[in-house]
DSSP file (Angstrom, degrees, kcal/mol; ACC not computed):
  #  RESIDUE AA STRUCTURE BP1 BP2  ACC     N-H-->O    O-->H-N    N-H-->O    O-->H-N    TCO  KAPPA ALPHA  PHI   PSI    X-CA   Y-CA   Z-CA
    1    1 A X              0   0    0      0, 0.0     2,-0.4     0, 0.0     0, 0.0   0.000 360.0 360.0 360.0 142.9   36.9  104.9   62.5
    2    2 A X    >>  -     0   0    0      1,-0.0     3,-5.8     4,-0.0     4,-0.8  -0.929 360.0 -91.0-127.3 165.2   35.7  107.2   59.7
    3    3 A X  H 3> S+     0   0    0     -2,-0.4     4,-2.5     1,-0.3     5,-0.1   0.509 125.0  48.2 -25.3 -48.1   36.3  107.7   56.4
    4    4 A X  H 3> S+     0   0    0      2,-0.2     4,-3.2     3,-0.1    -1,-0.3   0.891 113.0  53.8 -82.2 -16.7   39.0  110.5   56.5
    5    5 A X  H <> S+     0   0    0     -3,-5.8     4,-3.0     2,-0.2    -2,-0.2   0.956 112.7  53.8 -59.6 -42.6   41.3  107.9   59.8
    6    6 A X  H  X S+     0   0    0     -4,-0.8     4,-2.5     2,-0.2     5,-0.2   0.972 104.3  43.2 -38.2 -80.2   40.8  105.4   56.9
    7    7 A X  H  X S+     0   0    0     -4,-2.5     4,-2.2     1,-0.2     5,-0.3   0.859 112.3  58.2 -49.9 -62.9   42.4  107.5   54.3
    8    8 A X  H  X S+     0   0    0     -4,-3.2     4,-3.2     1,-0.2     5,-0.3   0.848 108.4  47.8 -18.6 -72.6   45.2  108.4   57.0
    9    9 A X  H  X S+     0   0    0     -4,-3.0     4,-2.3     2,-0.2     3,-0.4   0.974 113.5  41.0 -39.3 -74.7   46.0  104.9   57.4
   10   10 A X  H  X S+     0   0    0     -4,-2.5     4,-2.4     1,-0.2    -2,-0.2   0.925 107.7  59.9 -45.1 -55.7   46.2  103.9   54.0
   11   11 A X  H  X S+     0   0    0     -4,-2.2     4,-2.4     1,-0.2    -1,-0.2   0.884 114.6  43.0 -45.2 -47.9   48.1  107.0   52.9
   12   12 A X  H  < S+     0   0    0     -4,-3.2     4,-0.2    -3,-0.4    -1,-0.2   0.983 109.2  52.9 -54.6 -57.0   50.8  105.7   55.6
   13   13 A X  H  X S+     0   0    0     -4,-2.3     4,-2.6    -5,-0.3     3,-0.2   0.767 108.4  48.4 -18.0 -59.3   50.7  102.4   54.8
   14   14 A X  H  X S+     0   0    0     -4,-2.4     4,-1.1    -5,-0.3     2,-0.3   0.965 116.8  44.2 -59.2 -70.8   51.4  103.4   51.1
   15   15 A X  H  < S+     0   0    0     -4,-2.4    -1,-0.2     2,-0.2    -2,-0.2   0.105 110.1  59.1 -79.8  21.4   54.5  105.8   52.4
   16   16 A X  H >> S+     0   0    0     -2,-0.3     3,-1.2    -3,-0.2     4,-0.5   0.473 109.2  47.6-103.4 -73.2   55.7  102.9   54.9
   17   17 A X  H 3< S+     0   0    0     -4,-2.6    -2,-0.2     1,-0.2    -3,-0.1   0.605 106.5  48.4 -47.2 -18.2   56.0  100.9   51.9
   18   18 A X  T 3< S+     0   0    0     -4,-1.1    -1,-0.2     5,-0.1    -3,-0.2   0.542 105.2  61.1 -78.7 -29.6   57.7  103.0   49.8
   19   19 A X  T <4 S+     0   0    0     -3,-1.2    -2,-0.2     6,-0.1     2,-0.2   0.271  87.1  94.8 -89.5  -0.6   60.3  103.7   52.5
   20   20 A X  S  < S-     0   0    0     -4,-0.5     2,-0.5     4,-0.2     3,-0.2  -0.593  94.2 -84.4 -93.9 171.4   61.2   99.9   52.7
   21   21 A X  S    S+     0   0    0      1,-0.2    -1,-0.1    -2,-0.2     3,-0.1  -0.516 116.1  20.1 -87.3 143.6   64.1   98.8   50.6
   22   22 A X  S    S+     0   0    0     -2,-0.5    -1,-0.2     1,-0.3     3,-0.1  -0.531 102.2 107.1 108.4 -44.5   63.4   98.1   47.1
   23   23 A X  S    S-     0   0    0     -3,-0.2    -1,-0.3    -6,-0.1    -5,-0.1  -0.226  76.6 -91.0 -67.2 141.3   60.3  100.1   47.4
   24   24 A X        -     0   0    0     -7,-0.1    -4,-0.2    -3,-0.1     2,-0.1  -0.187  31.1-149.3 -72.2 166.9   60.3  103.9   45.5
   25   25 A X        -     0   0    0     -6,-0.1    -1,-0.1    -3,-0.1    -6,-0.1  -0.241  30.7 -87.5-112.2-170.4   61.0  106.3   46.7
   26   26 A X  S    S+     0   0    0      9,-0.2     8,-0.1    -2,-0.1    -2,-0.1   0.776 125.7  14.7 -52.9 -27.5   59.9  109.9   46.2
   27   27 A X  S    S+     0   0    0      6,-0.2     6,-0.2     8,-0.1     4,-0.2   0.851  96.0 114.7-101.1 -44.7   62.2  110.7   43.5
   28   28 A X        +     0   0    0      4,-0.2     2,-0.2     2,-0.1     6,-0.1   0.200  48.8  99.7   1.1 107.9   63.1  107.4   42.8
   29   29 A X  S >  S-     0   0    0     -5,-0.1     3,-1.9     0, 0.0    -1,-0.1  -0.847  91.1 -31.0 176.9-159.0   61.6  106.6   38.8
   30   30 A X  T 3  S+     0   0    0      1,-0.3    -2,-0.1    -2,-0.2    -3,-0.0   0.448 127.5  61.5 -94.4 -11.9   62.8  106.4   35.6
   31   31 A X  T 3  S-     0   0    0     -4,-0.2    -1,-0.3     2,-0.1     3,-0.1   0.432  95.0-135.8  -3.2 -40.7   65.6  109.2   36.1
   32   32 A X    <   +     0   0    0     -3,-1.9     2,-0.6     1,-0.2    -4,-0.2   0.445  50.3 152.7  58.5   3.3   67.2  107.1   38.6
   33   33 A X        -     0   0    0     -6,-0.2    -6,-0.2     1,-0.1    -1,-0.2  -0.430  35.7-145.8 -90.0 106.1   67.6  109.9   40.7
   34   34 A X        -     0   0    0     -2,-0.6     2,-0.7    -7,-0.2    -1,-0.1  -0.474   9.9-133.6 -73.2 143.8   67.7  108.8   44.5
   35   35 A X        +     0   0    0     -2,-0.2     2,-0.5     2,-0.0    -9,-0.2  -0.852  43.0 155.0-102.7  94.3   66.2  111.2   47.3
   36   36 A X        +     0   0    0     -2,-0.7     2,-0.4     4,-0.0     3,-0.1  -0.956  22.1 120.8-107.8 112.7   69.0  110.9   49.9
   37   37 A X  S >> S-     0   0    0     -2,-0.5     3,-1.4     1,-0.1     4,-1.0  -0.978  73.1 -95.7-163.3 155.6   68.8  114.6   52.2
   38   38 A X  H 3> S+     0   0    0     -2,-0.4     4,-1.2     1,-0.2     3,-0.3   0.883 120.5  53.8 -50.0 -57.6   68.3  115.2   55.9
   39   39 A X  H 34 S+     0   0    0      2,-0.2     4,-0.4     1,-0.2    -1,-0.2   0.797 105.9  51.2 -64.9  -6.6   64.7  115.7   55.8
   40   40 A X  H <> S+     0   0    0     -3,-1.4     4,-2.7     1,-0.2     5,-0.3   0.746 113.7  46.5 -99.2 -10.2   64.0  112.4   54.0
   41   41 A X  H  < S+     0   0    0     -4,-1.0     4,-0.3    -3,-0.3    -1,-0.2   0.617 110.6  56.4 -84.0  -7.7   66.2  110.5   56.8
   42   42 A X  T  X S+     0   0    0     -4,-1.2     4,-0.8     2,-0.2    -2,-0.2   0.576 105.8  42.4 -93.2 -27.4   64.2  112.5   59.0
   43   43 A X  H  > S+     0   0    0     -4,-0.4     4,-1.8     2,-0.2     5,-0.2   0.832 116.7  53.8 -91.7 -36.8   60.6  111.2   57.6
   44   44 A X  H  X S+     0   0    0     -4,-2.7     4,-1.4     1,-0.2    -2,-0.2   0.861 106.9  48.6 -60.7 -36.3   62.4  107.5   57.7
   45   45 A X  H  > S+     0   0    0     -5,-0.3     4,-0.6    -4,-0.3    -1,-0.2   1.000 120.8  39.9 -70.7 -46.7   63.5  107.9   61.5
   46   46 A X  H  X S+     0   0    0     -4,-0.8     4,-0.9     2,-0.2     3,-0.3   0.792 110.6  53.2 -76.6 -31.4   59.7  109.0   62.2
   47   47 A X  H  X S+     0   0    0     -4,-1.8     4,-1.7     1,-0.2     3,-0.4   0.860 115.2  48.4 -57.1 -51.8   58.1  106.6   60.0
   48   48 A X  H  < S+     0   0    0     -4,-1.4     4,-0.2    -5,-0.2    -2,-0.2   0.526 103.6  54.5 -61.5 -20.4   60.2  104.2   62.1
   49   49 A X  H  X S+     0   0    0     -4,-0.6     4,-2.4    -3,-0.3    -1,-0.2   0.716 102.6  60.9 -90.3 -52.3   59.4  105.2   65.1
   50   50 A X  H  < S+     0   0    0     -4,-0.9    -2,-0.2    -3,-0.4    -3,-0.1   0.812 111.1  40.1 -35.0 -68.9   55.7  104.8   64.3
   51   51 A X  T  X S+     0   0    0     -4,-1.7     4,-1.2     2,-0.2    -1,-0.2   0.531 104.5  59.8 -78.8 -19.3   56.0  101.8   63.9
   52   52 A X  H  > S+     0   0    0     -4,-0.2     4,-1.2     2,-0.2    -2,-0.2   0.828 111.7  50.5 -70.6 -42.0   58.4  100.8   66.5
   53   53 A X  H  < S+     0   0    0     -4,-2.4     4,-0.3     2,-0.2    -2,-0.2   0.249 112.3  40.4 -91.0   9.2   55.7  102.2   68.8
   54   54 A X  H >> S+     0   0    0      2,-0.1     4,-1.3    27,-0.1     3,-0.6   0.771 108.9  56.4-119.4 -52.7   52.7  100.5   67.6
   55   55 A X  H 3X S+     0   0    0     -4,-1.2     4,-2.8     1,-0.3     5,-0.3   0.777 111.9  46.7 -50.4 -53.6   54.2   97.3   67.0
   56   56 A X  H 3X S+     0   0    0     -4,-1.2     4,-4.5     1,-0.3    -1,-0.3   0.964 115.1  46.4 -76.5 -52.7   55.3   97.4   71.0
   57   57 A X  H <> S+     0   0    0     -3,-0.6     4,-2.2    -4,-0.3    -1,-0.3   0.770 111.9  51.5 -44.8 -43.6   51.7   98.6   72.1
   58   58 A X  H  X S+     0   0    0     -4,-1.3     4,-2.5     2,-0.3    -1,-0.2   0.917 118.8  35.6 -85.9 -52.5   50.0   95.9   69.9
   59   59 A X  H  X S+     0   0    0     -4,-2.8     4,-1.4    -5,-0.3     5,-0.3   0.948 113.4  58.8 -81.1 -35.1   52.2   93.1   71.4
   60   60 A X  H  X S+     0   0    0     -4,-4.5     4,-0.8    -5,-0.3    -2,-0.3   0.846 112.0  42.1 -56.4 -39.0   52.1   94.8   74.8
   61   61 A X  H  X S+     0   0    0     -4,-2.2     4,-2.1    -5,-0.2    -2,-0.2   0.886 111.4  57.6 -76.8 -44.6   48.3   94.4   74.5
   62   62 A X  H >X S+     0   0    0     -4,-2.5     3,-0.8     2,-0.2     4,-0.5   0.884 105.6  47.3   5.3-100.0   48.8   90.8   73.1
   63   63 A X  H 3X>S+     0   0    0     -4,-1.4     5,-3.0     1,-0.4     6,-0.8   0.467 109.9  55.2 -95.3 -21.4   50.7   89.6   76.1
   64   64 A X  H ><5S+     0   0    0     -4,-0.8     3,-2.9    -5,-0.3     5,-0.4   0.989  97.7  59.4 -80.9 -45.2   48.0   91.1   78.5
   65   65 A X  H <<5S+     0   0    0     -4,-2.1    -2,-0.2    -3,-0.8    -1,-0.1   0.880 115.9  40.0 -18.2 -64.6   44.9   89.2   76.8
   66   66 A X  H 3<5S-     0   0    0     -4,-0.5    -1,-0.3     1,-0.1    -2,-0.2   0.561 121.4-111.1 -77.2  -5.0   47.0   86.1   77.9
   67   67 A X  T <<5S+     0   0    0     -3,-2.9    -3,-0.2    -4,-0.5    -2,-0.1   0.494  87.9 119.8  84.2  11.7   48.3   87.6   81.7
   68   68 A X      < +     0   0    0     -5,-3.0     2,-0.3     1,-0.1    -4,-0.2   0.357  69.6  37.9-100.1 -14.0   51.5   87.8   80.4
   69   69 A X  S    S-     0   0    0     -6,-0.8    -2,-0.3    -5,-0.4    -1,-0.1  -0.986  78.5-115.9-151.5 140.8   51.5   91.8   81.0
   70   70 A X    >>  -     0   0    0     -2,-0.3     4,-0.7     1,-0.1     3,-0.6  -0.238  26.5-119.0 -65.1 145.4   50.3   94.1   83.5
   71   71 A X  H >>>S+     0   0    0      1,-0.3     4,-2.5     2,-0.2     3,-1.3   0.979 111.5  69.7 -66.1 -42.5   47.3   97.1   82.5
   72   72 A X  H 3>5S+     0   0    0      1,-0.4     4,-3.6     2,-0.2    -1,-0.3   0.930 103.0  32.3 -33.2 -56.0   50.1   99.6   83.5
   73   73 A X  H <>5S+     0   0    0     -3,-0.6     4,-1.0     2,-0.2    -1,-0.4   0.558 115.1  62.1-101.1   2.7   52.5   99.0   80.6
   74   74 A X  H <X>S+     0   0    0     -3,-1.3     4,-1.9    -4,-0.7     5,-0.7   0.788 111.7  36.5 -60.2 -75.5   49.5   98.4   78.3
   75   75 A X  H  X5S+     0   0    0     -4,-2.5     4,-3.0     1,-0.2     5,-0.3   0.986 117.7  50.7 -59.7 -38.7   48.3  101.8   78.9
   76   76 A X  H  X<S+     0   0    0     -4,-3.6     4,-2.4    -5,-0.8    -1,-0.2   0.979 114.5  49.1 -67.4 -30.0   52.0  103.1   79.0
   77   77 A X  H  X5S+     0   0    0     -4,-1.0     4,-1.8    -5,-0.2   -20,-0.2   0.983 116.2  39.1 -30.6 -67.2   52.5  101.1   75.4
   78   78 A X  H  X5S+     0   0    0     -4,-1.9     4,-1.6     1,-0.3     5,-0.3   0.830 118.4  51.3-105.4 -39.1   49.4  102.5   73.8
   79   79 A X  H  X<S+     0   0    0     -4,-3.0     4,-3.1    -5,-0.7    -1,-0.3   0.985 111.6  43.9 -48.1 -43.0   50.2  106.2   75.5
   80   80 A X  H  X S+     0   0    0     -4,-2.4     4,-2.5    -5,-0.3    -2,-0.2   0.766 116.5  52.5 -81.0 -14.8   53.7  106.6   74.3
   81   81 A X  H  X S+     0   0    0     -4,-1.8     4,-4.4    -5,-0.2     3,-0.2   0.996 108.5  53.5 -44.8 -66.6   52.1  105.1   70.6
   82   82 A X  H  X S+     0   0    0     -4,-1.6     4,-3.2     1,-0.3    -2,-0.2   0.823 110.3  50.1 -37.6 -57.3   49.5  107.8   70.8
   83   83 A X  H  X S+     0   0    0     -4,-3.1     4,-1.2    -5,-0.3    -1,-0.3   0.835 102.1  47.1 -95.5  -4.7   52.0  109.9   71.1
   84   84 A X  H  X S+     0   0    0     -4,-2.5     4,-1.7    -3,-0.2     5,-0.3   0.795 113.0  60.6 -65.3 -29.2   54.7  109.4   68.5
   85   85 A X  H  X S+     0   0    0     -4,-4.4     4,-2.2    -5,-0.2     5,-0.3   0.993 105.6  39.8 -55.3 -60.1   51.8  109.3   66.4
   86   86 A X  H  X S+     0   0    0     -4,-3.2     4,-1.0     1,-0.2    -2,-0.2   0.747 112.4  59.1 -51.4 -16.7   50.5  113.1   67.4
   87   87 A X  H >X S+     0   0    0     -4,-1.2     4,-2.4     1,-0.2     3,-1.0   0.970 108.4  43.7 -84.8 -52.8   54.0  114.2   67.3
   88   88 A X  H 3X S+     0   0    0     -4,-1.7     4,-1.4     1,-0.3     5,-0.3   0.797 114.6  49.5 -43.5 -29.8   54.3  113.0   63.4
   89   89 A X  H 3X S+     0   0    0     -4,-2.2     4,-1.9    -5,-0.3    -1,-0.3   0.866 106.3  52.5-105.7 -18.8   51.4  114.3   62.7
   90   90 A X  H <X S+     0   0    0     -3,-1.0     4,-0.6    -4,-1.0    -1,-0.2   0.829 114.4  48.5 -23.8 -58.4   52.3  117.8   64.4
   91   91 A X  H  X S+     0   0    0     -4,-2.4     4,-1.7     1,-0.2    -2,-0.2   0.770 112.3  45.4 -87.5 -19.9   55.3  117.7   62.2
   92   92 A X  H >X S+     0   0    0     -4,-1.4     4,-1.9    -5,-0.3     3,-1.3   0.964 112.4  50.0 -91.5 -59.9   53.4  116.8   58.8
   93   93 A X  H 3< S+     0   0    0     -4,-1.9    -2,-0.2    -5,-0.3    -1,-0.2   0.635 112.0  50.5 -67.4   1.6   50.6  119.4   59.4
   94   94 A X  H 3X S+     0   0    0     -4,-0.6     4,-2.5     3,-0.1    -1,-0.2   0.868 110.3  53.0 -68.2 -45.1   53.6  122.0   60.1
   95   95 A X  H <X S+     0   0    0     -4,-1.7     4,-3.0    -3,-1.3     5,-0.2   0.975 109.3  46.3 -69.3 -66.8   55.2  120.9   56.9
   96   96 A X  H  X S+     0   0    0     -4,-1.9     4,-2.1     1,-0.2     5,-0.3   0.769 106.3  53.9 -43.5 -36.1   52.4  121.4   55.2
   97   97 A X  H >> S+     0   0    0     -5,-0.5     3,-5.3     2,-0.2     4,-3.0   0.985 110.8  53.1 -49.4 -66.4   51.4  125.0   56.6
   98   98 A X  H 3X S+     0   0    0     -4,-2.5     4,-3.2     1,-0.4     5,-0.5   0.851 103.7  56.5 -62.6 -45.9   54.7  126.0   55.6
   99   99 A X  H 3< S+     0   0    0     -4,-3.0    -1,-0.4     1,-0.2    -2,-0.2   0.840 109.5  43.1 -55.7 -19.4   54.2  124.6   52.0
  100  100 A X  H <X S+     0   0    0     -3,-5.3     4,-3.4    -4,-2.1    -2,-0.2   0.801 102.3  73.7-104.7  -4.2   51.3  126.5   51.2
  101  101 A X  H >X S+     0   0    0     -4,-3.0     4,-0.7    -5,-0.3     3,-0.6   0.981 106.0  38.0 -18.1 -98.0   53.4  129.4   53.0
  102  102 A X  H 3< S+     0   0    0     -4,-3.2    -1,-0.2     1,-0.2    -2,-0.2   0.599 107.0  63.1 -54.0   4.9   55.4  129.4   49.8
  103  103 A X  H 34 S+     0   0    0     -5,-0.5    -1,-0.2     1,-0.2    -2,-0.2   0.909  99.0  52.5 -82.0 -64.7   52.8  128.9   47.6
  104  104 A X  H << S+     0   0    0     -4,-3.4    -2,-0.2    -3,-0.6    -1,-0.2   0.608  90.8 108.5 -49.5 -12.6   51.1  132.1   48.5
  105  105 A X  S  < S-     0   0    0     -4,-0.7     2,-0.2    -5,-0.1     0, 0.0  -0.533  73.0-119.8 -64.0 150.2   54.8  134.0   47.8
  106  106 A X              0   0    0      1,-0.1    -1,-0.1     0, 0.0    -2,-0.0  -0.586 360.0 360.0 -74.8 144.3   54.9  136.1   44.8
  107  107 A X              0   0    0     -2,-0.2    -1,-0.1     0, 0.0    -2,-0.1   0.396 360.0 360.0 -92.3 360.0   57.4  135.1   42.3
């Protein structure tokens, strides 16, 4: 791994945690002001997702160490991981394009 997968990871980590309950949220401060909208159920469902699919890969790999699982669904685990990740990460570097879209508009 280098230095910038690192920072990727943590930076999730951080926003995994923030997206459990009790933990802030983006708006979420001294306001009170909750961030409830369609795109933020939309980062929770992917965030989730994420996680649904490494967690399965991780134990799918688990249960083969012991013989407990076949190389087949180990490599289909750790494909379909691979890819909910790339698809998040599609969707984040989109997001981002698009913010600096509007950045460049004249006011």
């Amino acid at each position: 791994m280098n230095i910038k997968q690192l920072d990727a990871v943590n930076a999730y980590s951080q926003a995994t945690k923030q997206m459990q309950p009790g933990g802030l949220g983006a708006r979420d401060g001294a306001d009170g002001v909750k961030a409830d909208s369609a795109f933020g159920a939309l980062v929770d469902q992917a965030v989730g997702d994420v996680q649904k699919a490494t967690t399965t890969a991780e134990v799918t790999s688990a249960k083969a160490l012991v013989d407990q699982a076949d190389m087949v669904d180990v490599v289909t685990a750790v494909s379909n991981a691979e890819m909910v990740v790339d698809t998040v990460i599609s969707v984040r570097d989109k997001v981002i394009s698009a913010y600096n879209d509007i950045l460049k508009m004249p006011i």
